[in-house]
C-alpha positions as CSV (number, residue, x, y, z in Angstrom):
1,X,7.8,-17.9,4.5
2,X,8.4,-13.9,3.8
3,X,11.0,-13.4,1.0
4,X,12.8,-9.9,0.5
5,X,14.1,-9.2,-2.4
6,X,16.3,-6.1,-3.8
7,X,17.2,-4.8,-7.5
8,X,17.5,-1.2,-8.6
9,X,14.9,0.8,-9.2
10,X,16.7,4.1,-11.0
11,X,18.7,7.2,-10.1
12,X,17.5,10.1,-8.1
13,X,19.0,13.4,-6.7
14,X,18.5,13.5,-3.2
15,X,17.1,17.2,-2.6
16,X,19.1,17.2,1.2
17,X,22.6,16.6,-0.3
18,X,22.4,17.4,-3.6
19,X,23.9,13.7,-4.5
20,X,23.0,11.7,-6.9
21,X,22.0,8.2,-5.5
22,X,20.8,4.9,-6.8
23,X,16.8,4.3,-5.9
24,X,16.7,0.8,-4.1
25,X,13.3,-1.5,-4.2
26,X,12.9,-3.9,-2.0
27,X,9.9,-6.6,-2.8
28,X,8.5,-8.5,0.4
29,X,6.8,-11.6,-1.3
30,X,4.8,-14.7,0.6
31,X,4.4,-18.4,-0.9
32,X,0.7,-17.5,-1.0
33,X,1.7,-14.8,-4.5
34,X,0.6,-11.5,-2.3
35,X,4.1,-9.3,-2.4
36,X,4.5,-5.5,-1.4
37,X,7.5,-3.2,-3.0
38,X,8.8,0.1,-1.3
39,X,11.3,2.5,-2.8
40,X,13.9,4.2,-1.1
41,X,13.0,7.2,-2.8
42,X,10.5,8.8,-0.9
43,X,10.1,5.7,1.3
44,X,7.1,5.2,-1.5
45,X,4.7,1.6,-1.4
46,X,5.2,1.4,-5.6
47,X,2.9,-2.2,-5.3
48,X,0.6,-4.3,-3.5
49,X,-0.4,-7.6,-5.5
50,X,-3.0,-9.6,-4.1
51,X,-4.9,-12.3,-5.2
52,X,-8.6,-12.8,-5.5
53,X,-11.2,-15.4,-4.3
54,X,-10.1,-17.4,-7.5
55,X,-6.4,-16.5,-6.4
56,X,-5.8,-14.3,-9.3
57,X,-3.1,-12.0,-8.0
58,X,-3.3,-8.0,-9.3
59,X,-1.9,-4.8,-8.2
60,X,-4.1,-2.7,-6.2
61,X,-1.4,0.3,-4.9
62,X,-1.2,2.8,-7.7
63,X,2.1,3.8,-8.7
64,X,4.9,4.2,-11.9
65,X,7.3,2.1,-13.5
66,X,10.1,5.0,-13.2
67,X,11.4,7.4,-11.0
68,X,10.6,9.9,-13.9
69,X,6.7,8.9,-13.1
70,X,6.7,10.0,-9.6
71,X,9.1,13.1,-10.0
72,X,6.8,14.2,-13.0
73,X,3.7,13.5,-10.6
74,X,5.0,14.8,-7.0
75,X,2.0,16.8,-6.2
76,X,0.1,13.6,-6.0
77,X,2.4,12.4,-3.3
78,X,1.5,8.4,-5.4
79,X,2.3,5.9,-1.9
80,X,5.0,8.1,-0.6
81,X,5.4,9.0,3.2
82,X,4.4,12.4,4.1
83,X,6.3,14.3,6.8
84,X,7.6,16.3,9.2
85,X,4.1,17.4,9.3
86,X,1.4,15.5,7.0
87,X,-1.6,17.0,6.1
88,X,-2.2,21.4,6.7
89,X,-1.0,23.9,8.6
90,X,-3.3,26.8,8.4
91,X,-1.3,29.7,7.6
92,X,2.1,27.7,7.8
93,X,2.3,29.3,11.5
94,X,1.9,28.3,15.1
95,X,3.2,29.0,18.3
96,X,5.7,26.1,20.1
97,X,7.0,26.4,23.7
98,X,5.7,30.4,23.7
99,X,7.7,31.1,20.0
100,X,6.3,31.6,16.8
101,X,7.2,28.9,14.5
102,X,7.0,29.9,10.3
103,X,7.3,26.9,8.1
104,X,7.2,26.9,4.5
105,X,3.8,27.8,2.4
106,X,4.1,25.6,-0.6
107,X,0.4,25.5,-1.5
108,X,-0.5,28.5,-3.4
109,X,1.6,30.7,-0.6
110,X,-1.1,30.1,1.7
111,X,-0.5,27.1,3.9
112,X,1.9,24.4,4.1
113,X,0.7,20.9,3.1
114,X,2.9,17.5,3.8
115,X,5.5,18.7,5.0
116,X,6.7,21.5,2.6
117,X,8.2,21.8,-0.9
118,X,10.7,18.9,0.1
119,X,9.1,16.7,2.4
120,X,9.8,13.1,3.8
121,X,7.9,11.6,0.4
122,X,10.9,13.6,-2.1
123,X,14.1,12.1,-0.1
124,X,16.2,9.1,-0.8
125,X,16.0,7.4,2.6
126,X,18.9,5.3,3.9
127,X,18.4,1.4,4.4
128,X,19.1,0.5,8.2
129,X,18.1,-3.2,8.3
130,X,17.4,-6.0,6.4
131,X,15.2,-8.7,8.0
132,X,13.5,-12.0,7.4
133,X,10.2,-10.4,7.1
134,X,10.9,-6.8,5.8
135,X,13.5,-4.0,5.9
136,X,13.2,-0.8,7.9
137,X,14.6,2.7,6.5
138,X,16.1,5.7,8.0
139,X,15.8,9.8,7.6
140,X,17.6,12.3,9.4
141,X,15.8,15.7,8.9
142,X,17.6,18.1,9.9
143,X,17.0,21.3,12.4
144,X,15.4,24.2,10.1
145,X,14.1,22.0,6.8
146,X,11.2,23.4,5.6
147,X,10.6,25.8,8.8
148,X,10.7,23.4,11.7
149,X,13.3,23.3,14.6
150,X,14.9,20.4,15.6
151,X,16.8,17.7,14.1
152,X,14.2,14.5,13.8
153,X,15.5,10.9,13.4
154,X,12.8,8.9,11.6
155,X,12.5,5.1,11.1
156,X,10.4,3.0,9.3
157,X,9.9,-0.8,9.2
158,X,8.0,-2.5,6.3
159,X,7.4,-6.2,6.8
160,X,5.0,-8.8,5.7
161,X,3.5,-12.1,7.2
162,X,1.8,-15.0,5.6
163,X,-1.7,-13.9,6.5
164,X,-2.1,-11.1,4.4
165,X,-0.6,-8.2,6.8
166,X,1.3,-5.6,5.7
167,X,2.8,-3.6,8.4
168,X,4.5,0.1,8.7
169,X,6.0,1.3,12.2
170,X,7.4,4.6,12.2
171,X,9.4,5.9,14.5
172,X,10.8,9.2,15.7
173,X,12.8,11.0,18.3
174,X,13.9,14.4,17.8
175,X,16.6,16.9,19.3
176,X,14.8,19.9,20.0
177,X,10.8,20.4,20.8
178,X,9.3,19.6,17.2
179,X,5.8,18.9,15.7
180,X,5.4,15.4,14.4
181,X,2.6,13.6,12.2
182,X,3.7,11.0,9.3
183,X,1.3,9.5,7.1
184,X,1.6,7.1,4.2
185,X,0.0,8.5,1.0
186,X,-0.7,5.4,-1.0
187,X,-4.1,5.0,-3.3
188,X,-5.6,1.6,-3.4
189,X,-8.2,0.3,-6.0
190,X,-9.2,-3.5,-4.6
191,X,-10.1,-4.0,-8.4
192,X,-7.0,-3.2,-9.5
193,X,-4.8,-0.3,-9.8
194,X,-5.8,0.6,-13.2
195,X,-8.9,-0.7,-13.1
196,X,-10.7,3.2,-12.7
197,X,-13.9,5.1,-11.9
198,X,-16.5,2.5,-12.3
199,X,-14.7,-0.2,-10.1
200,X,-14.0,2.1,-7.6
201,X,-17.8,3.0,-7.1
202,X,-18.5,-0.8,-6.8
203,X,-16.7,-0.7,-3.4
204,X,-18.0,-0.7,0.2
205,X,-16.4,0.6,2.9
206,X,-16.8,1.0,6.6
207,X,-14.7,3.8,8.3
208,X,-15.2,3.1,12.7
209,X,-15.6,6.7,13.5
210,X,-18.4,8.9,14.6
211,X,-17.1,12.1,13.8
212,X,-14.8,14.4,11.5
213,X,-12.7,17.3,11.6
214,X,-14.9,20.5,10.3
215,X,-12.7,22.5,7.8
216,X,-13.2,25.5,5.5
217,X,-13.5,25.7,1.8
218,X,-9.7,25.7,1.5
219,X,-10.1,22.4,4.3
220,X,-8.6,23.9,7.4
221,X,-9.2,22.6,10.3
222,X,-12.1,25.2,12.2
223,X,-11.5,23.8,15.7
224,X,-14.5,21.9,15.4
225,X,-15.7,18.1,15.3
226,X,-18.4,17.3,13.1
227,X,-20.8,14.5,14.0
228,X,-22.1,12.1,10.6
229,X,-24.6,10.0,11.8
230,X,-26.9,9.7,9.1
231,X,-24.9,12.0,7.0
232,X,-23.2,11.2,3.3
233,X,-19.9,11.0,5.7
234,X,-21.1,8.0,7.9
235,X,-19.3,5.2,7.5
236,X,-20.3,3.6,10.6
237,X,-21.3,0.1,8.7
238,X,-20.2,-1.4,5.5
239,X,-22.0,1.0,2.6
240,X,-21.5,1.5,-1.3
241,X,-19.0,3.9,-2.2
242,X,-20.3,5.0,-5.4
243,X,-23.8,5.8,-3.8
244,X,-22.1,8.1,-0.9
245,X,-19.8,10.0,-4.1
246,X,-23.0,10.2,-5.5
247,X,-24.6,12.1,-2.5
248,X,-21.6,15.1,-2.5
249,X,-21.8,15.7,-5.9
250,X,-23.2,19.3,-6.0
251,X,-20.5,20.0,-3.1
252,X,-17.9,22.7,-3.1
253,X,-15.5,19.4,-2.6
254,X,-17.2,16.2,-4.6
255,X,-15.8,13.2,-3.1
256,X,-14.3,12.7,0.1
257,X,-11.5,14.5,1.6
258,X,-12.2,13.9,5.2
259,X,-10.1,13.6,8.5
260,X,-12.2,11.0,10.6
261,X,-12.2,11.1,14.3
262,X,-11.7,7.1,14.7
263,X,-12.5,5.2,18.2
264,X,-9.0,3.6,19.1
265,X,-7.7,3.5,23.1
266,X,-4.7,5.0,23.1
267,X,-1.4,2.8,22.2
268,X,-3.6,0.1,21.0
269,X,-3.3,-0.9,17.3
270,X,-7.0,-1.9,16.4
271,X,-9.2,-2.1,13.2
272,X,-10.5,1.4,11.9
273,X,-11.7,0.8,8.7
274,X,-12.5,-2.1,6.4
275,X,-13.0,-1.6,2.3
276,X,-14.6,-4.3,0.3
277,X,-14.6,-4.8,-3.7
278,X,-17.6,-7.3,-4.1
279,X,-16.8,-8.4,-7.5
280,X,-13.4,-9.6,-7.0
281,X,-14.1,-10.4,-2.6
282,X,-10.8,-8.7,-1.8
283,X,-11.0,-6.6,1.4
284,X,-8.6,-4.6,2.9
285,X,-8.8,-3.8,6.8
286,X,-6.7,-1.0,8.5
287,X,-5.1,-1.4,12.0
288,X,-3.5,1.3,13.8
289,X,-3.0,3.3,16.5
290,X,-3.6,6.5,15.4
291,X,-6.6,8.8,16.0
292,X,-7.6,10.1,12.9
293,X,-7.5,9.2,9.2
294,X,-7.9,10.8,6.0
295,X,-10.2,9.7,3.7
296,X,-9.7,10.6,0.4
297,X,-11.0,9.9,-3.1
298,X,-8.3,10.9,-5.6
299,X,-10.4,13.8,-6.7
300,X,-7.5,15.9,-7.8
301,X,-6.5,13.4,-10.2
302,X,-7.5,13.9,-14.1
303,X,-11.4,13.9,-15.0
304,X,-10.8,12.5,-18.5
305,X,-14.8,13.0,-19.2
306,X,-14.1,16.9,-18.9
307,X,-10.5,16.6,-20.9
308,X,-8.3,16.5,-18.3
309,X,-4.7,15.3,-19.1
310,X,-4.0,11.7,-18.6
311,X,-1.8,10.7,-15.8
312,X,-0.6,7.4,-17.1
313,X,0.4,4.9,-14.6
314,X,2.2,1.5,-14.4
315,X,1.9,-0.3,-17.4
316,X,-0.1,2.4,-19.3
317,X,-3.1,2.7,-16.7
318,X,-4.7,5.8,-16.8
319,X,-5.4,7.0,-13.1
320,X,-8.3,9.0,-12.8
321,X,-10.4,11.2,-10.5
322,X,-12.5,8.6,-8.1
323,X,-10.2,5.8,-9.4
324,X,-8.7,5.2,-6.3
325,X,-8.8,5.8,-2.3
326,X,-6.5,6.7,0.4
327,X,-7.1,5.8,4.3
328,X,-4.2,7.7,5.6
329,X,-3.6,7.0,9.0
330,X,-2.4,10.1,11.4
331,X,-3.4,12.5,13.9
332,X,-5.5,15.2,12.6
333,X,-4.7,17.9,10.7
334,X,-3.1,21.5,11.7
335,X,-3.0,19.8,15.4
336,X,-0.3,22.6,16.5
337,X,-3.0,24.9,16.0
338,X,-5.8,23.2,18.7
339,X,-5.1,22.4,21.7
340,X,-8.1,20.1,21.8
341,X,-6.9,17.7,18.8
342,X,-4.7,15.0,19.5
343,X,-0.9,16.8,20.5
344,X,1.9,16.4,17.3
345,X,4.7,17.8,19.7
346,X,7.3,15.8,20.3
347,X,10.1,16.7,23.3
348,X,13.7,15.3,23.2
349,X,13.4,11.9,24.9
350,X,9.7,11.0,23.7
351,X,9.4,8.1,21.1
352,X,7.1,9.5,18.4
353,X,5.5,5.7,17.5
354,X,3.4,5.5,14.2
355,X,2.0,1.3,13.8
356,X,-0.7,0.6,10.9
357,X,-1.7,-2.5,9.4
358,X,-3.1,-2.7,6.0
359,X,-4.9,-6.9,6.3
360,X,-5.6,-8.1,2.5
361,X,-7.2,-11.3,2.1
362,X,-10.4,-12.3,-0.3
363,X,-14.4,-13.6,0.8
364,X,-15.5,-17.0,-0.5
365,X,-16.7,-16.5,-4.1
366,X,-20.5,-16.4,-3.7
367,X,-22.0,-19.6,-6.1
């Protein structure tokens, strides 16, 4: 049996209207302990407890106590969805139905990343529907934000079942030809949230794809797909974590930052990567339907080593550069721009449908 639960989780200025709003969290729990929270703000996962092979439950989504935590750390984007447009746009331009389009440059005034300097991850999002397993949330975003025409109606369903799934669906229809790609931003540490650097390099990880998008130093997209076979990048079959970081160490980028070219059929949910802590045996499998997914390795986050300022979590955790990892599922990045990447246009009429499943469970404890 799913329980939902809702309390308050603080107060929030909603950046659309400009009014002031409670921030509602709604807890999805099972009788087996595992239990997921989202946030209206930002439409954020804030946890994801899940128990062990001895069926000791911890917290493996990183996240804050507050609403002052994830204003203060926003760039992060800490389990928030990412939208209109998730990942770059090179330039912040491109040309839709024969016009140029210009959306906002928030990084450095050089290209736009998720979605702008108020994206889907900094609104309060209204709550549409309670239900037995979950609760689904709405945004309206209108014509014009952040650079992009058409008003977009976005839904999202969270829900939970007793095996271990936790589910997103997001949907969107718009009113005007629009560019569309949503992505949840959470980071994950199977270890636990707090748990850091050294646990994270103890997990293995198996990504089902046999290429990735090629990008420039600044990671935009060249046009190009990448094969890995036999590169740091292939993730073909389970392999340690900490020995592939290892391997990109005297790269321009150390750690992973990657858009992989998954092997789905189209409008088929199926499994696209699998992540492994062997110490503790929980795993984590991702289901979707997307065709891409970011890979990333929290390595903007603090490097305490170097004396980097602590960014101090839930309960006093200190998240740190390679603490964590993000399988973000989506189409690939600065797709308006290639017309050989998956399309991100969507036409009045067209259903814009988003499905990923994150499976937890634990392996026997080995004897």
């Amino acid at each position: 049996m799913v329980r939902v639960i809702e309390d308050m989780f603080g107060i929030a200025v909603n950046p659309i209207t400009q009014k002031t709003g409670q921030v509602r969290r709604f807890t999805l729990s099972t009788d087996r302990g595992m239990c997921v929270s989202v946030l209206t703000l930002g439409a954020i996962i804030q946890r994801i407890k899940v128990p062990d092979f001895d069926g000791k439950l911890e917290d493996v989504c990183l996240g804050y106590d507050d609403v002052a935590g994830y204003y203060r750390n926003q760039p992060s984007y800490f389990g928030g969805t990412i939208g209109r447009v998730a990942n770059r746009v090179a330039r912040g331009r491109f040309k839709l139905c024969g016009k140029e389009v210009k959306v906002s440059r928030n990084f450095r005034d050089r290209y736009q990343l998720h979605g702008g300097f108020v994206g889907f991850d900094s609104v309060i999002w209204d709550v549409v529907g309670i239900h037995k397993d979950g609760v689904t949330f709405q945004h309206v975003s209108p014509d014009g934000h952040e650079g992009y025409p058409g008003e977009v109606t976005v839904n999202i369903n969270f829900s939970l079942n007793e095996t271990g799934c936790f589910g997103m669906r997001i949907e969107a229809r718009a009113k005007a030809t629009t560019c569309v790609n949503i992505t949840n931003h959470a980071y994950f540490n199977l270890a636990g949230h707090g748990t850091g650097k050294d646990t994270l390099l103890q997990h293995m990880l198996m990504i089902k794809a046999q290429k990735i998008v090629d990008t420039d130093l600044e990671q935009i997209p060249t046009g190009k797909l990448m094969r890995i076979r036999n590169t740091p990048y292939d993730f073909s079959s389970l392999v340690n974590l900490g020995k592939r970081i290892a391997q990109l160490s005297n790269c321009p980028i150390s750690g992973f930052d990657n858009n992989y070219c998954v092997d789905v059929a189209p409008n088929r949910v199926q499994l696209v990567a699998r992540v492994v802590h062997p110490c503790s045996g929980r795993y984590m499998e991702v289901h979707t339907n997307q065709p891409g997914v970011q890979f990333y390795t929290a390595n903007n986050l603090p490097d305490e080593d170097r004396g980097g300022v602590p960014n101090i979590g839930k309960g006093g955790a200190h998240y740190v550069r390679h603490g964590s990892f993000c399988l973000e599922t989506q189409k690939y990045p600065d797709a308006m721009n290639h017309d050989d990447f998956p399309s991100i246009v969507l036409n009045p009429g067209q259903l814009y449908d988003h499905q990923v499943v994150y499976r937890f469970g634990a392996c026997p404890k080995r004897i």
